[in-house]
Biopython code that builds the backbone (N, CA, C, O; Angstrom):
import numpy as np
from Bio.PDB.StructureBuilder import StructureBuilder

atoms = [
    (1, "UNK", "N", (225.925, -74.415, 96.227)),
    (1, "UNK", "CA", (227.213, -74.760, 95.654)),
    (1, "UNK", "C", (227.593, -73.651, 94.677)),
    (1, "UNK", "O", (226.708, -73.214, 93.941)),
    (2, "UNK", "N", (229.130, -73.039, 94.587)),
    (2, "UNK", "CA", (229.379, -71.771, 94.212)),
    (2, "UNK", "C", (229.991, -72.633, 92.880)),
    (2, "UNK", "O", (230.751, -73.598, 92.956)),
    (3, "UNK", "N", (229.390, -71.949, 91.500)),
    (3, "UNK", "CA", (230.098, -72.155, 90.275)),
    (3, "UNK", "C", (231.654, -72.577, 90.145)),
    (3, "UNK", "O", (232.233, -71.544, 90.479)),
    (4, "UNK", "N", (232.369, -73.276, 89.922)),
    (4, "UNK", "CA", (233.445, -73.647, 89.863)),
    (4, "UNK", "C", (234.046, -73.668, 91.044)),
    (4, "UNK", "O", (235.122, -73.088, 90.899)),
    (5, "UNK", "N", (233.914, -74.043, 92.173)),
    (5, "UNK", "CA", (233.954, -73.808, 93.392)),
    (5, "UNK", "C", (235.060, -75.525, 93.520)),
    (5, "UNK", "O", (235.202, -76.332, 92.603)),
    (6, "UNK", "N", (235.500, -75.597, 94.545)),
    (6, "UNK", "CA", (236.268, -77.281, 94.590)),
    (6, "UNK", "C", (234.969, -78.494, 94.891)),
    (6, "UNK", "O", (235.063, -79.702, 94.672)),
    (7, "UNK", "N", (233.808, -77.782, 95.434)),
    (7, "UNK", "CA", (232.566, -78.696, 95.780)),
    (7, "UNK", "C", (231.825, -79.549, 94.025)),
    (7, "UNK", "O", (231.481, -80.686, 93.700)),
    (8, "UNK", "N", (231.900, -78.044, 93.262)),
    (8, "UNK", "CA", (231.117, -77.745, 92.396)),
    (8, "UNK", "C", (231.853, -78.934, 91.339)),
    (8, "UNK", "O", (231.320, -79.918, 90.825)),
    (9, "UNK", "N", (232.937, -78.563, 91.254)),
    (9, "UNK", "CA", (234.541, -79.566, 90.628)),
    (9, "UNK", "C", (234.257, -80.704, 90.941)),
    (9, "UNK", "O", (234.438, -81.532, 90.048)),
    (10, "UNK", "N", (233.810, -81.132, 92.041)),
    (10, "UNK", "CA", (233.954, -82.519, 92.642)),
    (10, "UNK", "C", (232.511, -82.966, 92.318)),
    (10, "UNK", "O", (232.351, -84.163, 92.556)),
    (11, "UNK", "N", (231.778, -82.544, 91.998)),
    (11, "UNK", "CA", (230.042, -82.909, 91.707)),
    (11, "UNK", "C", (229.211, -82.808, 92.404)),
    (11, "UNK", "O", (228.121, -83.352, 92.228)),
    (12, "UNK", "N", (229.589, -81.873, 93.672)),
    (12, "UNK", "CA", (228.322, -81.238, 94.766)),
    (12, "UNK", "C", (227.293, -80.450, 93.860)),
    (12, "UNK", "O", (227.638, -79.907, 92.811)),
    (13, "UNK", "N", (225.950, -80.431, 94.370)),
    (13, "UNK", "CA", (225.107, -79.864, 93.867)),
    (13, "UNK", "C", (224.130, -79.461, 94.743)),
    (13, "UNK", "O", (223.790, -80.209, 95.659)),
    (14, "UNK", "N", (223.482, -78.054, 94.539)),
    (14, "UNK", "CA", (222.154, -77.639, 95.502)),
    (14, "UNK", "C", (221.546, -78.836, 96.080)),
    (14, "UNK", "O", (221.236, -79.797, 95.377)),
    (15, "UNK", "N", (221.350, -78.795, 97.468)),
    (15, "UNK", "CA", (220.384, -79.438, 97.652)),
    (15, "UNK", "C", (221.088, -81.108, 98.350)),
    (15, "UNK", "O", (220.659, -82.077, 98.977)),
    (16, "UNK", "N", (222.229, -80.694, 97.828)),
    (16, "UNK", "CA", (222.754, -82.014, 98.331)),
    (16, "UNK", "C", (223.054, -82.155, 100.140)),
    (16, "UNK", "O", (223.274, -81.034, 100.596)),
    (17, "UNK", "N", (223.092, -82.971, 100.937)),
    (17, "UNK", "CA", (223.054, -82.721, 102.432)),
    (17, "UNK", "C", (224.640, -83.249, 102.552)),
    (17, "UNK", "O", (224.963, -84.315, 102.029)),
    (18, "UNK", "N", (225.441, -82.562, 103.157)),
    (18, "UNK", "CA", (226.783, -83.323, 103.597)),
    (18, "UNK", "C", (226.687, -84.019, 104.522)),
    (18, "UNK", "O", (226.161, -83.355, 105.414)),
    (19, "UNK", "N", (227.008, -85.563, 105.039)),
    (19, "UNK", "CA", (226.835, -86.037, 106.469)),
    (19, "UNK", "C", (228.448, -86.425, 107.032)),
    (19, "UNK", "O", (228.728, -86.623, 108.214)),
    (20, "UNK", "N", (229.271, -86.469, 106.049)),
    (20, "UNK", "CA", (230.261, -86.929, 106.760)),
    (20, "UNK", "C", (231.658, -86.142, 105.901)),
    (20, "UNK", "O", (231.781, -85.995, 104.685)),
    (21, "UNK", "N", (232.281, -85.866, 106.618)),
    (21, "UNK", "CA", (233.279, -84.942, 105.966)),
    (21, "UNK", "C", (235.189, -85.284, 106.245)),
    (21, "UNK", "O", (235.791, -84.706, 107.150)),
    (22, "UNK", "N", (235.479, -85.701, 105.851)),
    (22, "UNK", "CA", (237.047, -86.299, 106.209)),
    (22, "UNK", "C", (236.917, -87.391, 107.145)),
    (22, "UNK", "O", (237.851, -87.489, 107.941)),
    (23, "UNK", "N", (236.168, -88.067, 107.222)),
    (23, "UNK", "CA", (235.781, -89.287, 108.289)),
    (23, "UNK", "C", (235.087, -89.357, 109.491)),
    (23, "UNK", "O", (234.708, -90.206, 110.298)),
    (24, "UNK", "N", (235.045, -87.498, 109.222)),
    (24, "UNK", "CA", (233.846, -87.178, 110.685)),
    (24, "UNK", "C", (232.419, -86.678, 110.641)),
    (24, "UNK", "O", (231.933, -85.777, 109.958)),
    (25, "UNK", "N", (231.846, -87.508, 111.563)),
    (25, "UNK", "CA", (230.072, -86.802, 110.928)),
    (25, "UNK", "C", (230.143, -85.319, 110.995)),
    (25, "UNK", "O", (231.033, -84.552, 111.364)),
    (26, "UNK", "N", (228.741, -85.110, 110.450)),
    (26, "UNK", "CA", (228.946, -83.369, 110.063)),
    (26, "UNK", "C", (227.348, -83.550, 110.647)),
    (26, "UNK", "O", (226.664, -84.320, 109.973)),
    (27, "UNK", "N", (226.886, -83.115, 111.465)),
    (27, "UNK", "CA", (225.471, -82.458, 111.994)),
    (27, "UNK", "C", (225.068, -80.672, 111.428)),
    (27, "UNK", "O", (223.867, -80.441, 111.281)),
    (28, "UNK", "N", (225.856, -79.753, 111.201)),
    (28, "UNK", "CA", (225.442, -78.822, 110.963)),
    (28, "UNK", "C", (226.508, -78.093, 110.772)),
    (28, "UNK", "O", (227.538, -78.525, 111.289)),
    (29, "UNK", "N", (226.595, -76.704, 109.935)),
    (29, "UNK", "CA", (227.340, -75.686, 109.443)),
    (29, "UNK", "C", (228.730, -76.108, 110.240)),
    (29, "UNK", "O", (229.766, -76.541, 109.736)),
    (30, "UNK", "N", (228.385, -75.798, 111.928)),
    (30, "UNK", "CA", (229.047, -75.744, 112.934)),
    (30, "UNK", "C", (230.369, -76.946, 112.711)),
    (30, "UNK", "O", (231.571, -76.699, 112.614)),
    (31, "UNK", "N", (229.784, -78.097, 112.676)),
    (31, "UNK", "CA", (230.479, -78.913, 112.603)),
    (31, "UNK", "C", (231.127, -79.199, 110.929)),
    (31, "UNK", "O", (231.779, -80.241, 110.992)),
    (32, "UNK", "N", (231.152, -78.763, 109.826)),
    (32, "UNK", "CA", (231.371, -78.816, 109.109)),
    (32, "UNK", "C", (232.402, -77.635, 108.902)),
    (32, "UNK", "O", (233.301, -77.818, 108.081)),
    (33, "UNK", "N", (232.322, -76.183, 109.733)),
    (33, "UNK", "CA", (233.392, -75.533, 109.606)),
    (33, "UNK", "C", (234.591, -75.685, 110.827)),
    (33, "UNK", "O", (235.640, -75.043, 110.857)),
    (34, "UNK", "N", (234.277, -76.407, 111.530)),
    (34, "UNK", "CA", (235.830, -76.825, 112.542)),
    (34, "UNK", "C", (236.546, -77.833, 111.963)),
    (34, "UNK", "O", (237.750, -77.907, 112.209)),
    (35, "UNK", "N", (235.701, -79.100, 110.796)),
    (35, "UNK", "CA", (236.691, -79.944, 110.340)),
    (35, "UNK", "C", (237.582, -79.011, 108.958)),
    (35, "UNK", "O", (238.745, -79.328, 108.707)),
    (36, "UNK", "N", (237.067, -78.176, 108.366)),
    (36, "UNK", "CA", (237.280, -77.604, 107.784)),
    (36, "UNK", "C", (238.737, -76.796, 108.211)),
    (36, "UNK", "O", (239.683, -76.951, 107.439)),
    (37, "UNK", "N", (238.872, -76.196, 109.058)),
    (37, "UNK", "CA", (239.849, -75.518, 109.956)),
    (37, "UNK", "C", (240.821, -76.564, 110.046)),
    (37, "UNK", "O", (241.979, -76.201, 110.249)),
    (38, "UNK", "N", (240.619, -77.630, 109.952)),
    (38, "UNK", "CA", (241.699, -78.677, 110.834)),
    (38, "UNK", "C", (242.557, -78.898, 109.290)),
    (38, "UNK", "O", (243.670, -79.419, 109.222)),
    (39, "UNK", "N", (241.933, -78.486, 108.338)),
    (39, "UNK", "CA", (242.697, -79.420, 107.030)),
    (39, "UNK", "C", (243.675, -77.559, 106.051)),
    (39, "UNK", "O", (243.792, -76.352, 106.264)),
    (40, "UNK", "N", (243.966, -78.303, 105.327)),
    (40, "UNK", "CA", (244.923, -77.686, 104.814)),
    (40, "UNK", "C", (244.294, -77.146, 103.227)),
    (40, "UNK", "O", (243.496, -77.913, 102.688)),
    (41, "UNK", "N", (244.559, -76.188, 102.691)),
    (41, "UNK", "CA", (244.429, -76.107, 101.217)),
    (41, "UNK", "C", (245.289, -77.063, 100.366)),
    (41, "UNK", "O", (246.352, -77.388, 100.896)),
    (42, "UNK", "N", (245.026, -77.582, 99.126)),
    (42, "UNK", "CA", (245.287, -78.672, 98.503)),
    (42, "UNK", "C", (245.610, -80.039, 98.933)),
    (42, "UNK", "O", (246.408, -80.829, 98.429)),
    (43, "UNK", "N", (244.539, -80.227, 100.362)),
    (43, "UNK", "CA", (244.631, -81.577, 100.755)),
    (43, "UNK", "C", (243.001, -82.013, 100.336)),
    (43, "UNK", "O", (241.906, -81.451, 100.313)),
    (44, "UNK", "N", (243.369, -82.908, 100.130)),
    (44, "UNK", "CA", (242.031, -83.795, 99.208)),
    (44, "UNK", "C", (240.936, -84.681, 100.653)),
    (44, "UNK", "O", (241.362, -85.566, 101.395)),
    (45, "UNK", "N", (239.696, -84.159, 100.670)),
    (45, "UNK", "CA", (238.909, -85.270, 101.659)),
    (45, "UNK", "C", (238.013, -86.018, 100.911)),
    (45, "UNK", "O", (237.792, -85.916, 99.704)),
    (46, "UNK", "N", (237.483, -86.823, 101.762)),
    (46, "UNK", "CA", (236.613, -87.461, 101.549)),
    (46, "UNK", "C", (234.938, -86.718, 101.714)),
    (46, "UNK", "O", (234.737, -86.518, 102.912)),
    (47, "UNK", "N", (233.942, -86.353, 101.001)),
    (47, "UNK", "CA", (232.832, -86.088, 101.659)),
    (47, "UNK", "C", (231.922, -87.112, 101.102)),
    (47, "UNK", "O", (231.802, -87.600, 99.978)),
    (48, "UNK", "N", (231.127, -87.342, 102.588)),
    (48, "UNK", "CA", (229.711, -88.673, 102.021)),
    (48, "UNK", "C", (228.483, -87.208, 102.314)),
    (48, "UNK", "O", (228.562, -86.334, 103.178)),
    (49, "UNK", "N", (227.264, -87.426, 101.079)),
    (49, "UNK", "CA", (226.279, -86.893, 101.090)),
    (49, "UNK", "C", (225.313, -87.751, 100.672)),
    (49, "UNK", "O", (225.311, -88.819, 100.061)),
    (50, "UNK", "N", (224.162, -86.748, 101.332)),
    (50, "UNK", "CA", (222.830, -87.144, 100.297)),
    (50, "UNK", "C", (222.639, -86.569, 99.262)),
    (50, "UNK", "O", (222.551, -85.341, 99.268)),
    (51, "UNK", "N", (222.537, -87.209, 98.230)),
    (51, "UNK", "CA", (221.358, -86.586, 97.525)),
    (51, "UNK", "C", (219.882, -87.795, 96.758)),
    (51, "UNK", "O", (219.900, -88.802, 96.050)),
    (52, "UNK", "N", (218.737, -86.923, 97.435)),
    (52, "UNK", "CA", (217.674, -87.401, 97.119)),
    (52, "UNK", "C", (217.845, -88.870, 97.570)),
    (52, "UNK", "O", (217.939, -89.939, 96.966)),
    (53, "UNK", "N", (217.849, -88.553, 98.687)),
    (53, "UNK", "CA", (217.457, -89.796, 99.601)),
    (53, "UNK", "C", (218.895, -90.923, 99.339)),
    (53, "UNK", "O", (218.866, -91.847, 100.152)),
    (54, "UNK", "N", (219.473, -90.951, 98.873)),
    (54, "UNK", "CA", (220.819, -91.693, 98.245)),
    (54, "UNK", "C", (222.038, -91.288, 98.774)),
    (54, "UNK", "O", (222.576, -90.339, 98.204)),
    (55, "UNK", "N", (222.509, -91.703, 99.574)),
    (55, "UNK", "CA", (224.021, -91.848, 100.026)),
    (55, "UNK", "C", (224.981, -91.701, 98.690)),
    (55, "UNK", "O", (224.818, -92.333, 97.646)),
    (56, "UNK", "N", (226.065, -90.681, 98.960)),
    (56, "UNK", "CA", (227.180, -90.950, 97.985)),
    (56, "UNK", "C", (228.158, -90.058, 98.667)),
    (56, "UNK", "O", (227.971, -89.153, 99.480)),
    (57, "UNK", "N", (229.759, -90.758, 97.889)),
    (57, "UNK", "CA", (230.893, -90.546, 98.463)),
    (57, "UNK", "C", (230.899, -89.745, 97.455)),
    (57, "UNK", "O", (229.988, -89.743, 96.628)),
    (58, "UNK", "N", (232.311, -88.669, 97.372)),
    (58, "UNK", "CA", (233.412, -87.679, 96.227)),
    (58, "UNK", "C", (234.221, -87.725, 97.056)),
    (58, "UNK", "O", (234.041, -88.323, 98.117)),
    (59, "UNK", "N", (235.436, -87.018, 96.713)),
    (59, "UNK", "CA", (236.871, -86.530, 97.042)),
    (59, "UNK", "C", (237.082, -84.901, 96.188)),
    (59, "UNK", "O", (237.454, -84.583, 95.059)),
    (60, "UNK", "N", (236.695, -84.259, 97.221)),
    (60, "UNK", "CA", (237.531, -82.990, 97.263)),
    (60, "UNK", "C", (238.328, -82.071, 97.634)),
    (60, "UNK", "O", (238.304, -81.562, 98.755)),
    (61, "UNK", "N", (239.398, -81.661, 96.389)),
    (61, "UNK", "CA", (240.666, -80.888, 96.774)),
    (61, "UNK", "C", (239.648, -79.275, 97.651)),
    (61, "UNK", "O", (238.523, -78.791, 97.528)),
    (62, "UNK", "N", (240.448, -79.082, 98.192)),
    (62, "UNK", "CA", (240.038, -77.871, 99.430)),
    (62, "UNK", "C", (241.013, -76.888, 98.946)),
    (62, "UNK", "O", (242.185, -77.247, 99.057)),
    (63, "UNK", "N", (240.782, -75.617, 98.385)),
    (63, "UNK", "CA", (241.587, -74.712, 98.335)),
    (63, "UNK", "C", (241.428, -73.333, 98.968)),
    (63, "UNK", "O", (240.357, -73.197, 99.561)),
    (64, "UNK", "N", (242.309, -72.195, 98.981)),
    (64, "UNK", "CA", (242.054, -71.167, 99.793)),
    (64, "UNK", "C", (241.318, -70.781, 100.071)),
    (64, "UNK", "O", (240.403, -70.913, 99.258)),
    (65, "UNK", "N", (241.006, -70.109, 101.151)),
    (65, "UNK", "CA", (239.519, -69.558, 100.839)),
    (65, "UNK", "C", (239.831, -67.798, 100.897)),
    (65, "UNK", "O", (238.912, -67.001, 100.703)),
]
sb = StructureBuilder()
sb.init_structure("model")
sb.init_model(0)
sb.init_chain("A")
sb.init_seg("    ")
for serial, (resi, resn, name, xyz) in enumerate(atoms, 1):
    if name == "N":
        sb.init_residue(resn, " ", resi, " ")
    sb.init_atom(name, np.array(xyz, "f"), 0.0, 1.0, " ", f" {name:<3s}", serial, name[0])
structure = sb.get_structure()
């Protein structure tokens, strides 16, 4: 997770696993950069992760890259 980053903003942290990303599972990089493509800068998603064995939701704004 990049220092002030929109992840970092939203409370992502090393180590954390993404599984679901705007309502769609995420299996790997792969699939995490085509939902990515589909959305817009300053549209807000949903991401569910792990961390440490624990399920949790955020909402993050997506900006340029």
């Amino acid at each position: 997770v990049t220092p002030n980053s929109p992840a970092a903003r939203a409370g992502l942290q090393a180590g954390d696993v993404i599984v679901e990303l705007a309502g769609r599972p995420v299996q790997g990089l792969k699939d995490l950069s085509d939902i990515l493509k589909s959305r817009k800068p300053g549209e807000t998603v949903p991401v569910t992760f792990l961390r440490q064995g624990t399920k949790r939701s955020v909402a993050v704004q997506l900006q340029q890259r």
